[in-house]
LOROVO-238818 format. One record per atom (N, C-alpha, C): x, y, z. Coordinates in steps of 0.001 Angstrom, whole numbers, plus 500000, padded with zeros to 6 digits. Example, Ala and Ser with C-alpha at 12.3 -4.5 7.8 and 13.67 -1.06 7.14 Angstrom:
2
513190494310507800
512300495500507800
513200496700507800
512850497750507080
513670498940507140
512900500030507870
This chain:
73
510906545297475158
511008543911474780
509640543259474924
509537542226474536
508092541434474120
508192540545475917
506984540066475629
506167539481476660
506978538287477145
507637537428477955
508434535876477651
508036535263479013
507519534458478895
507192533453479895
508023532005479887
508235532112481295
509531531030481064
508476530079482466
508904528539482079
507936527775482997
509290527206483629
509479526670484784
510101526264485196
509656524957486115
510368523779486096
509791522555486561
510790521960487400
510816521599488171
511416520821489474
511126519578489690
511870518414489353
511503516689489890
511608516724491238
510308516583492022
510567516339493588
510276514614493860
510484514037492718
510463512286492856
509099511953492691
508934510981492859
507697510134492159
507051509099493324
506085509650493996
505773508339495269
504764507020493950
505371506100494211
504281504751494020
503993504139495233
502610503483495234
502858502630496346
502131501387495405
502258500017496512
501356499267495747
500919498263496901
499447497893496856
498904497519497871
497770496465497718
498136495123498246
497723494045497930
497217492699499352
496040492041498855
495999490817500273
496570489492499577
497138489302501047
497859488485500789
497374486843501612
497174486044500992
496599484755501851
497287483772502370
497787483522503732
498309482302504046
497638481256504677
497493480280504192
497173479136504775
498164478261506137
497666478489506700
498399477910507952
497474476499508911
497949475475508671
497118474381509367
495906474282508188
494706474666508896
493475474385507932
492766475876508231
493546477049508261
492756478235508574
493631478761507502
492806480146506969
493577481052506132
493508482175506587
494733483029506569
495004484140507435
495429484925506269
494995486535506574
494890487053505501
495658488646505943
496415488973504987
497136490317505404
497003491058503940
497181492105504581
497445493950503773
499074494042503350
499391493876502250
500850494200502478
500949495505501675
501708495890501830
502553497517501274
503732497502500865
504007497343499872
505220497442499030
505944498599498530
506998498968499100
507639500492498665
508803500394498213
509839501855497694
510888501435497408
511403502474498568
512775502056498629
513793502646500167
514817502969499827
515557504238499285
516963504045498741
517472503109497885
516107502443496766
516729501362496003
516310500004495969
515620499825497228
515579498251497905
513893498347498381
513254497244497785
511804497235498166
511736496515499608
510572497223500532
510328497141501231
508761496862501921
508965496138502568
507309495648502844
506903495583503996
505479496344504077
504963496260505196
503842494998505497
503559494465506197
502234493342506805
501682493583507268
500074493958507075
499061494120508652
498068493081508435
498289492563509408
497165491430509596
495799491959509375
495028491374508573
493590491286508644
492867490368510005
493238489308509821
492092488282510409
492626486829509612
491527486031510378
491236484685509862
490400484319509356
490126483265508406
488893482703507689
487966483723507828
488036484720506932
487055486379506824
486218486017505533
484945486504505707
483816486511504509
484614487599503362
483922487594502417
484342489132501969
483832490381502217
482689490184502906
482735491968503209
483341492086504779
483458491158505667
484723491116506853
486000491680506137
486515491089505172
487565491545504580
487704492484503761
487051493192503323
486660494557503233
486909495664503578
486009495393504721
485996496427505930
487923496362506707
488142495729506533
489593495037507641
490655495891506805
490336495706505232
490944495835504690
491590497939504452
490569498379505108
489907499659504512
490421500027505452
490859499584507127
491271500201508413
492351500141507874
493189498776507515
494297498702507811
495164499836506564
494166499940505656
494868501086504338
495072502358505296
494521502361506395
494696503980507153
495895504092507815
496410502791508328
496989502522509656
498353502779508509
498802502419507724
499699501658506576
500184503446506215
499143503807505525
499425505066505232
499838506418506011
499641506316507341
499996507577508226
501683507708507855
């Protein structure tokens, strides 16, 4: 018989994440967080890590770049 190559493929699901700062103004300061948005059996779910307060942008940057580590383990 001839040569037949058969491919075979398996859905092991699809990770998204999506990852955004988020700014609250509170009083006359702005406080600034990392959030993480996932899905859970259906139902989105969110994580918060605080950055800081009234941050330059490369403060927030850097803040931003820890907290993507901390988020992701």
């Amino acid at each position: 018989m001839g040569d037949h190559k058969i491919a075979i493929f398996i859905n092991v699901g699809t990770f998204y994440y999506n990852m955004y700062v988020e700014k609250r103004k509170v009083g006359k300061n702005i406080k600034y967080y990392l959030v993480h948005s996932y899905r859970d059996n259906g139902k989105v779910r969110k994580i918060r890590k605080y950055l800081g307060g009234n941050l330059a942008k490369e403060g927030l940057e850097k803040a931003k770049n820890n907290a993507k580590l901390h988020i992701l383990k």
